[in-house]
N, C-alpha and C positions, 0 to 999 in steps of 0.2 A: 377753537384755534389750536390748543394741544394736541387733540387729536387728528387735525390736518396733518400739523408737523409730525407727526408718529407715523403715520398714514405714509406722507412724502418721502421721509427718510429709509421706507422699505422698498417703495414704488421705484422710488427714483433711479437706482441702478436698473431693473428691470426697462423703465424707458429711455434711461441711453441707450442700453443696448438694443431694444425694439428700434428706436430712430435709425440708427444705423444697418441694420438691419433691413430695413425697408428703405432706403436710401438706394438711387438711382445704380450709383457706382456700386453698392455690396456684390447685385445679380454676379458681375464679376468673378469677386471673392468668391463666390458661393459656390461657380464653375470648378474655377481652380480647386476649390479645396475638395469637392468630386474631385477630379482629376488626377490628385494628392492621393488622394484614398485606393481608387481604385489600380492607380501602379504599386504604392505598397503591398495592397491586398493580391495583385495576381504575381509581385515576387516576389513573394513567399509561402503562396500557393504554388507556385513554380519550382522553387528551391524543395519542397516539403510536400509534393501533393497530394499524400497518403496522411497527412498527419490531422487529426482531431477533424475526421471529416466522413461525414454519413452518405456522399455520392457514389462507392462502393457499391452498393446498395440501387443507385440506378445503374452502373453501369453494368450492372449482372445482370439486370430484369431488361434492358435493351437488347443486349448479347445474345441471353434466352430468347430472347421474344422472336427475332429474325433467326435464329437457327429454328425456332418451332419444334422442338424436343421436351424438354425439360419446362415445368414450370416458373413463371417469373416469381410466384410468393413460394417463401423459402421456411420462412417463419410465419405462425399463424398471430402470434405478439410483436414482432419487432422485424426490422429489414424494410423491405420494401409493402408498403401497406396500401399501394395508388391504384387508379387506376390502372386496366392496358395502357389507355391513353398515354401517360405518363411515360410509358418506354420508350413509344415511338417518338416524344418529344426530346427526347435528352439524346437520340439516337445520333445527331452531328456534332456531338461534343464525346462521342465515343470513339470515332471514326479515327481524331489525330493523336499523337502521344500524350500521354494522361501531362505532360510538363506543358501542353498546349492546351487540350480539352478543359484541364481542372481550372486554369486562372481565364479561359475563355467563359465558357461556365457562369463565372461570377462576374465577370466583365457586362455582359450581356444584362443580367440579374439589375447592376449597379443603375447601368446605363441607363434602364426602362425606367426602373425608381425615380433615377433623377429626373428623365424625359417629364414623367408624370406629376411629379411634385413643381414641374417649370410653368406646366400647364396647368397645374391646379392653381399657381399663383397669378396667372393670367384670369382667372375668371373670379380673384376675389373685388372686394369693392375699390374703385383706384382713385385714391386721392390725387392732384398734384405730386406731380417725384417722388410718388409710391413704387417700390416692389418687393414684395413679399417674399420673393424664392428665397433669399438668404435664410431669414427667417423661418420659414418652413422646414430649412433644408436642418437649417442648426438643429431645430426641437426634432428630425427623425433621426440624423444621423447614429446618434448615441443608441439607441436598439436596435439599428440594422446589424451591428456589429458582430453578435453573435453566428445569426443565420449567413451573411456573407462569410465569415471565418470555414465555419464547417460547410456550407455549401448546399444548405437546406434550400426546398423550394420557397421558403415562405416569403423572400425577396419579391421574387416575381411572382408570386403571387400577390403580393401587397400592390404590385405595380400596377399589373391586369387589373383590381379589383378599383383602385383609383381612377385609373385610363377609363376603363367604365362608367363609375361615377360620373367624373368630367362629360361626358360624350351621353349622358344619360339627362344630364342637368339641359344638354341643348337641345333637349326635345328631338333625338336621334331613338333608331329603335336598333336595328339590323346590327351597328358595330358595339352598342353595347352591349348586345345579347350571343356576339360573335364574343368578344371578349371575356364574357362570364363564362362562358362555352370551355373557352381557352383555358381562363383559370379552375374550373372544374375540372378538366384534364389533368393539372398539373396536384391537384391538390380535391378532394373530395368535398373540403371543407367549405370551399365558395358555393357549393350549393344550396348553403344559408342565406345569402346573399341574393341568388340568384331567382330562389321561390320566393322571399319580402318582395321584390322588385317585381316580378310575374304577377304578383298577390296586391299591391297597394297600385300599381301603376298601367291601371288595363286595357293599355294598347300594347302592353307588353306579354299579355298571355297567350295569344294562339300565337305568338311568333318564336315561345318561349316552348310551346307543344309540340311544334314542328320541328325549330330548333333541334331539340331533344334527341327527336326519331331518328334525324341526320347524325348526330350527336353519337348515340349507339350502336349507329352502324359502319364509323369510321373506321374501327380496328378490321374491318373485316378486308383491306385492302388486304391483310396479310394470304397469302397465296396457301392459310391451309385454315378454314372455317371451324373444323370441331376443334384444332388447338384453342380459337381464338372464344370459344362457345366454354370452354374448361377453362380457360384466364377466368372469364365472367363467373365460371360458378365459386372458383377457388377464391375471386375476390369480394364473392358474398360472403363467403366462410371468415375467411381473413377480415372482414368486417364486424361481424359482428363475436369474432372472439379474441379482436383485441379490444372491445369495450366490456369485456368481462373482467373479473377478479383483478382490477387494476393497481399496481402496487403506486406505495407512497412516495411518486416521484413524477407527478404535474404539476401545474402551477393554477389549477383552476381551483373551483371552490370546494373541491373533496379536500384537494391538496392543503387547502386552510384551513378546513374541519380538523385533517390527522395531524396538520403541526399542534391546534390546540388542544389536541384530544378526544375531539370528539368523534366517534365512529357508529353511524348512520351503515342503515340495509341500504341495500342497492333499490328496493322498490321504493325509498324513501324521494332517494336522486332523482330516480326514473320519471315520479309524478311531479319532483322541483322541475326538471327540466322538460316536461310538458306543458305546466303552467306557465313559466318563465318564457316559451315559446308563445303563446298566446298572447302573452302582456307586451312582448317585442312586437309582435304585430301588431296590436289594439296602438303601442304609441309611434309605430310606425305609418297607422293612419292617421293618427294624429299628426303628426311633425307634418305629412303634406299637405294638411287641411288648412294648420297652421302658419305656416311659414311659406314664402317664396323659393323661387328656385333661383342658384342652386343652393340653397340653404337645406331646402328639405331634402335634397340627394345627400348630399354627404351624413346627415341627421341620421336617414335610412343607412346609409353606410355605418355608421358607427354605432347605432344598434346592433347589427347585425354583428360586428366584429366583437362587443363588448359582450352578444350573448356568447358566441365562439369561445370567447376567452375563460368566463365563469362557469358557460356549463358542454362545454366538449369534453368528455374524463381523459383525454391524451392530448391535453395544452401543455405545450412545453415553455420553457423562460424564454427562449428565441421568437416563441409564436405568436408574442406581444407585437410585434414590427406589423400584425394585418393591424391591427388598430392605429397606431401613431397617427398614417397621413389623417385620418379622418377629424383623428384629436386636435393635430397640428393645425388643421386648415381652421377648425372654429377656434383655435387660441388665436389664429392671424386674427380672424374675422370680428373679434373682441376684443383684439387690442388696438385696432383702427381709430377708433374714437377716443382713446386715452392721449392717442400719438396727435390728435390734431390740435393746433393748436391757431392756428390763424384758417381763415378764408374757409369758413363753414360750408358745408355741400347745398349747393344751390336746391330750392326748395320742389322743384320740379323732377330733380336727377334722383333716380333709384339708389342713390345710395346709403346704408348706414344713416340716416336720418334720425337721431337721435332728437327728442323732445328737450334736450336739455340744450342743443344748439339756439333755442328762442329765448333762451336766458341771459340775464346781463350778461356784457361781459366781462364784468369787475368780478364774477364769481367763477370763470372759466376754470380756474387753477384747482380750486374746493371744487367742482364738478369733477376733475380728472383724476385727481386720489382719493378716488371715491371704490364702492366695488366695480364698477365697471371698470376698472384698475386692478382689484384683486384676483378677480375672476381669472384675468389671463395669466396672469402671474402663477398661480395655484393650479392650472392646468399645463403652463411649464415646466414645474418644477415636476407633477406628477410623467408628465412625457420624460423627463432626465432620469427620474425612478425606472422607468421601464429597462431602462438600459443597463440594470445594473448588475445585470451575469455578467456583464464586462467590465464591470469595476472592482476588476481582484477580490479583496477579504470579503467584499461588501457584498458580496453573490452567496457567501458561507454561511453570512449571517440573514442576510435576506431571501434566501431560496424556499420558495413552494407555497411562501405566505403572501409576501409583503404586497408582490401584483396583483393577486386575487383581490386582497383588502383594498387596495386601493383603487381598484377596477372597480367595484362593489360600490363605494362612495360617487368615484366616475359616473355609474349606471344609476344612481340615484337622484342627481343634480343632469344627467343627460336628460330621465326620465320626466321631470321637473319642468324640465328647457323645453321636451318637443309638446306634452301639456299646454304651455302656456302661449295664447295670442300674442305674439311680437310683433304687431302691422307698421312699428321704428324700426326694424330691421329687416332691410329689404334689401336687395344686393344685383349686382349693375356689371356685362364684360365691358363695357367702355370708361372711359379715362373722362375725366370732367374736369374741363378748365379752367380757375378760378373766375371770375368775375374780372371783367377788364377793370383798373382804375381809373374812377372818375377826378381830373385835374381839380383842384379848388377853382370858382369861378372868382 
């Protein structure tokens, strides 16, 4: 009994605020407070559009790239590190004055995020006067913060890479593959994501081959071929000598060796992070074999971003935001059944059908501050860590360790999760209606 009451007394703030949260009227709230943000965020992007901002950076490799002169990589370590592709997408946010372009920019960014995190709450499990989007929205907002402030791609690229996800889970091929397409344009990085998915899901490989070949030959609309043939060779170069002699300022697992001292060869890294590749696949076939969809999409999604994070050597503190929706969505998707507290999911409906629904129910309350309570709890709190380059001192004291470490632990208990048979946890886009009431006769 003590230990209920210990249990309740930590839980219980955590599930008001989930109640509410997933309550009909929040979606609302959750608009608004997008809405909140993103006029903040573009006046004073507006007022200041030069200030603490790495877009710079695209708008010269745009500039370049259509005059056809001069090369887009400027720096072979820093600047613009993207693909061609990359230019030509940022190229109508170049076009109007930088006090329009820069807060359009992040507008745009915002908007997809949000688009996508509305839609990923539509496809979690739906109680009765369930919705999630609050909820989701609360546990990313705090790490966008960064990347929206300075204007990094990594926004929309977190968007594309969930939009995918979603559109991945419905047994779609062409617009997920269109969309990872997209976000490998904008960012190199999602090609981790993009070969798991090609690799574990194999109606997505020859379309992922062909894809490709379109893929590489998109820059070539530019009206002069051997410029666009010299991008390509220079962005080999630029590839592979910004992942050299990389000093102490990521946020991935190098970055947590040199805060504690430890300093590892580079061949040391190099075979961590070929193995580490290996093991993200092995439990990325795992998690499909295991789990339902979309359980097992987002599963794959969040391997993928949690290998990004640990072993990419140029993870920055901003570059945590590709992970969150992934995080977010299974902290929704486990905290479902803490939150229920009447009218159990009928025995036939895909959803969340937890084994402990067949239990009296004088012990409902002891089931629900239980771990299947901690769980989401302790994956909130770690999504509110992510955010914490935006939390003033706390970025000073926490910088270059604390996300790797706690990514680390993440990637241990993910690894754990897609391992194990959950054939209780199954997940449903439809809405289930309680049980009509039977009158006393």
């Amino acid at each position: 009994m003590r230990t209920t009451l210990s249990l309740r007394s930590i839980t219980s703030p955590y599930l008001r605020f989930a109640r509410w949260a997933t309550s009909p009227h929040s979606a609302k709230t959750a608009w608004l407070i997008w809405l909140i943000y993103a006029l903040i965020l573009a006046s004073l992007v507006a007022i200041h559009p030069d200030k603490r901002t790495v877009t710079p950076n695209y708008r010269q490799a745009a500039e370049k790239w259509w005059h056809g002169e001069q090369s887009i990589y400027i720096s072979k370590k820093s600047g613009f590190l993207y693909l061609p592709h990359a230019a030509i997408i940022y190229t109508p946010f170049v076009l109007p004055p930088k006090r329009i372009g820069e807060p359009l920019w992040r507008i745009v960014s915002l908007t997809t995020l949000a688009w996508a995190i509305w839609r990923s709450a539509k496809i979690l499990p739906a109680y009765p006067s369930t919705n999630t989007f609050a909820l989701l929205s609360i546990l990313t907002i705090p790490s966008s913060f960064a990347s929206a402030a300075n204007g990094q791609m990594n926004l929309l690229l977190s968007a594309l890479l969930l939009h995918a996800t979603i559109d991945l889970s419905r047994n779609l091929t062409i617009r997920p593959l269109l969309l990872l397409l997209l976000a490998t344009a904008l960012k190199p990085h999602a090609l981790i994501f993009l070969l798991l998915v090609a690799t574990v899901f194999p109606r997505f490989l020859l379309p992922t081959l062909f894809g490709t070949c379109l893929f590489l030959l998109a820059p070539f609309i530019h009206p002069k071929p051997s410029y666009v043939l010299n991008q390509y060779t220079s962005f080999s170069h630029v590839l592979i000598s910004s992942t050299l002699h990389i000093a102490h300022e990521y946020c991935d697992l190098t970055g947590l060796a040199r805060t504690l001292g430890i300093h590892l060869p580079q061949t040391f890294w190099f075979l961590l992070r070929s193995v580490a590749a290996l093991v993200t696949l092995a439990l990325a076939w795992s998690a499909t074999r295991n789990h339902p969809s979309p359980l097992r999409e987002f599963l794959t999604l969040a391997l993928a971003t949690t290998y990004l994070m640990l072993f990419n050597p140029r993870t920055e503190a901003n570059s945590y935001i590709l992970l969150t929706p992934s995080v977010a969505w299974l902290t929704a998707l486990l905290s479902l059944p803490a939150l229920k507290t009447s009218t159990p999911p009928l025995p036939s409906s895909p959803i969340l059908a937890h084994s402990s629904c067949s239990r009296p129910s004088n012990q409902t309350k002891t089931i629900q501050i239980s771990d299947k309570t901690a769980t989401p709890i302790v994956l909130a709190l770690y999504l509110l860590s992510l955010g914490s380059d935006s939390y003033g001192p706390i970025h000073n004291w926490t910088n270059l360790w604390l996300k790797a470490l706690l990514t680390l632990i993440f990637a241990l208990w993910l690894a754990k999760f897609c391992i194990q048979s959950r054939p209780s946890i199954v997940t449903s886009t439809s809405t289930i209606k309680p049980p009509p009431t039977i009158p006393p006769s």
